[in-house]
C-alpha positions as CSV (number, residue, x, y, z in Angstrom):
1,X,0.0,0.0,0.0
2,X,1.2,3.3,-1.0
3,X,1.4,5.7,1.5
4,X,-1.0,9.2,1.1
5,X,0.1,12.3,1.7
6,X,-2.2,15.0,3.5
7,X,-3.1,17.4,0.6
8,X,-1.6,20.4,2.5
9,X,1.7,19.2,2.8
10,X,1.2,18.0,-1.0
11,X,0.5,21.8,-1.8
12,X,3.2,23.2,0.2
13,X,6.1,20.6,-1.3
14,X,4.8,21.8,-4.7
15,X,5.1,25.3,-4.7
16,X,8.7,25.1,-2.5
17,X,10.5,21.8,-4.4
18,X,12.1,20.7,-7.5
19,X,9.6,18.6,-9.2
20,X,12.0,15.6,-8.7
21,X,11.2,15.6,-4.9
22,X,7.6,15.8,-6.1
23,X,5.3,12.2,-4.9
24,X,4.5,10.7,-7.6
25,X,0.7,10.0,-9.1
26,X,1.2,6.1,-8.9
27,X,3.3,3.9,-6.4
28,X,5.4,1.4,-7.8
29,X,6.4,-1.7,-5.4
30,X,10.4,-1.5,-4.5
31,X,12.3,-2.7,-6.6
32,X,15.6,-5.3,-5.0
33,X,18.5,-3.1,-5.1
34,X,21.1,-3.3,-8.1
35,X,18.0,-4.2,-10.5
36,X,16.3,-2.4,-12.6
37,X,12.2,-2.0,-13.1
38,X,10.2,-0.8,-15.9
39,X,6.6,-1.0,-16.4
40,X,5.9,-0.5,-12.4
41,X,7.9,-2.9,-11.6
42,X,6.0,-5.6,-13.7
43,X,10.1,-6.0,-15.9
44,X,12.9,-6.8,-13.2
45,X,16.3,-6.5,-15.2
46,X,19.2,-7.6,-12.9
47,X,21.4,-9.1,-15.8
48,X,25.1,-8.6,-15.3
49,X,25.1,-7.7,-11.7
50,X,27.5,-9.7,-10.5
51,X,24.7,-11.4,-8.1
52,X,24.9,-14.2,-6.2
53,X,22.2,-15.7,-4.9
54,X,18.2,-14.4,-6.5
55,X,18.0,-11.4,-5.0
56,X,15.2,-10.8,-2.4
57,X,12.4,-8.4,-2.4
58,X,11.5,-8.4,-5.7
59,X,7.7,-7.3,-6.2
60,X,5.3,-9.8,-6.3
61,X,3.7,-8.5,-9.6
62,X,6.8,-8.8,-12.0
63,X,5.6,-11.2,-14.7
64,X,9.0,-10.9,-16.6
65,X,12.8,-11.8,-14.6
66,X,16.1,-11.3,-15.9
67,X,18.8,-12.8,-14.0
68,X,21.5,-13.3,-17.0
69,X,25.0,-12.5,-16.7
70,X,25.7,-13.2,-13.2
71,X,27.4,-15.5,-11.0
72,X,24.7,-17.5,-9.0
73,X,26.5,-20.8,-8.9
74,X,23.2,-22.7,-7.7
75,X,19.4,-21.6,-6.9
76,X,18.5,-22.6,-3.6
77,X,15.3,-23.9,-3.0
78,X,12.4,-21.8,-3.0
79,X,14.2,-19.0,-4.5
80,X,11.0,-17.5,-6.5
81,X,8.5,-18.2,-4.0
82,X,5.9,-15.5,-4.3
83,X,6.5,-14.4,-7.1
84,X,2.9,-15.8,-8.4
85,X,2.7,-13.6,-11.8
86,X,6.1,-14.5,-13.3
87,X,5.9,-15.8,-17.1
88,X,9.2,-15.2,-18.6
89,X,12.8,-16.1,-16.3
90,X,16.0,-15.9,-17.7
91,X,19.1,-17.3,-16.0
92,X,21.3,-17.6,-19.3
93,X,24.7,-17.4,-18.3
94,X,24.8,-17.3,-15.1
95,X,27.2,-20.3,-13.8
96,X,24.6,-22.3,-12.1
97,X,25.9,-25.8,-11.6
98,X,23.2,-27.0,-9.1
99,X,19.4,-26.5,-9.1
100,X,18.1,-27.4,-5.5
101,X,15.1,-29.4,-5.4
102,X,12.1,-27.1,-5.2
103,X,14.0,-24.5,-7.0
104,X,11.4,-23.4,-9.2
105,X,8.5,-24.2,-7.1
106,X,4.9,-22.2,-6.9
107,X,4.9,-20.4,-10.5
108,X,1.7,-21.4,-11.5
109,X,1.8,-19.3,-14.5
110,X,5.7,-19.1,-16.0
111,X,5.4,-20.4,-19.7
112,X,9.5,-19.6,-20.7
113,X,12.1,-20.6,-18.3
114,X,15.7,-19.8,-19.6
115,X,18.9,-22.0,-18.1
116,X,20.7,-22.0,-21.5
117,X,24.9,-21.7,-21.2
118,X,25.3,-22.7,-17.5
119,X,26.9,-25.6,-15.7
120,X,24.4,-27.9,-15.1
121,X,25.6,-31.6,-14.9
122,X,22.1,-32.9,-13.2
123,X,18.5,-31.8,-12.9
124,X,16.7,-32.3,-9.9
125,X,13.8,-35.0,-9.9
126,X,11.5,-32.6,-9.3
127,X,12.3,-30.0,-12.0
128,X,8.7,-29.2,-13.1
129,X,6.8,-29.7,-9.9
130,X,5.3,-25.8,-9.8
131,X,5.4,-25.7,-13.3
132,X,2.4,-26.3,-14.6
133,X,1.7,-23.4,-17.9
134,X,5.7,-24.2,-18.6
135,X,6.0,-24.2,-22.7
136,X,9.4,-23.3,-23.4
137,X,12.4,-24.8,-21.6
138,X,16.0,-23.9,-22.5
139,X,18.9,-26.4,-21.3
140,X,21.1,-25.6,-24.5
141,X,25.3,-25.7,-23.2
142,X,25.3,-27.1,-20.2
143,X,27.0,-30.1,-19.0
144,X,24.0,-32.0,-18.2
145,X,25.2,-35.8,-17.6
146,X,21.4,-36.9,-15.9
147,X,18.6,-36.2,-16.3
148,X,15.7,-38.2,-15.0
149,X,12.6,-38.9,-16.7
150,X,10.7,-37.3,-13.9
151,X,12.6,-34.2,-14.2
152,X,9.6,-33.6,-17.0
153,X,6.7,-35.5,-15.7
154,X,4.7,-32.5,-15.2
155,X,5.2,-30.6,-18.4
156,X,1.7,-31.3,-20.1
157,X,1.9,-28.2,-22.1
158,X,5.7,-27.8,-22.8
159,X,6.2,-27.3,-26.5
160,X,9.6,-26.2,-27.0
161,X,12.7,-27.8,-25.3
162,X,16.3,-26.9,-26.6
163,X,18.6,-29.3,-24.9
164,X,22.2,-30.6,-25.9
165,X,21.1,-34.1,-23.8
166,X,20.9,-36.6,-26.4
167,X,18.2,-38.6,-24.5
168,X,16.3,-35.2,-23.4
């Protein structure tokens, strides 16, 4: 919730401040520091951020995540809980080697998840638990050694899967 102003002060900090200091018409949920937002918050860009781990606080509206470009070595489990709206995630480049179980967990509505030119060796058993609307699924350079059938037993609507696994 946005907090409101009392219209006098409102008046008062318009005629004495530079229109930067001005409130703003809409509020915009925070956005995790050394990211970007766009679109209120609905487009967090933290791609080449040198991060390390998902970064916390991200609004709970953002339907689009990128996480490219960084050095997040694994994603823990629950790392994107909350994050109910997200559709697109992108963690291209990013030196993951391990996915934790539960790593992707609760998003009910992603459709294009993004692990492309990472350093994957395995996939967790429960890869697409939480994944239900999933319909694209990068895994293209990695060095993915196993990968268990149920990795994808809950994919019903994937339709595009780019994998260097011959048996994927």
């Amino acid at each position: 919730m946005c907090p409101r102003l009392p219209a006098l002060l409102v008046s008062l900090l318009a005629l004495h401040s530079p229109p930067s200091l001005l409130p703003t018409a809409g509020c915009s949920p925070p956005c995790p520091p050394r990211c970007a937002c766009y679109e209120h918050a609905d487009l967090v860009d933290c791609r080449d951020r040198a991060l390390q781990r998902v970064p916390a606080g991200v609004p709970r509206g953002t339907w689009l995540m990128e996480l490219g470009g960084n050095n997040l070595s694994h994603i823990a489990g629950g790392a994107f809980a909350g994050l109910w709206s997200l559709r697109v995630l992108v963690l291209t480049d990013s030196r993951i080697r391990d996915l934790q179980p539960q790593a992707f967990l609760s998003l009910p509505v992603l459709e294009q998840l993004d692990l492309s030119w990472n350093r994957l060796a395995a996939l967790p058993d429960d890869l697409s638990n939480g994944l239900p609307a999933l319909r694209e699924l990068r895994l293209d350079h990695n060095r993915l050694q196993r990968v268990s059938g149920s990795s994808f037993q809950h994919l019903d609507h994937l339709e595009k899967l780019l994998s260097d696994y011959p048996s994927v």
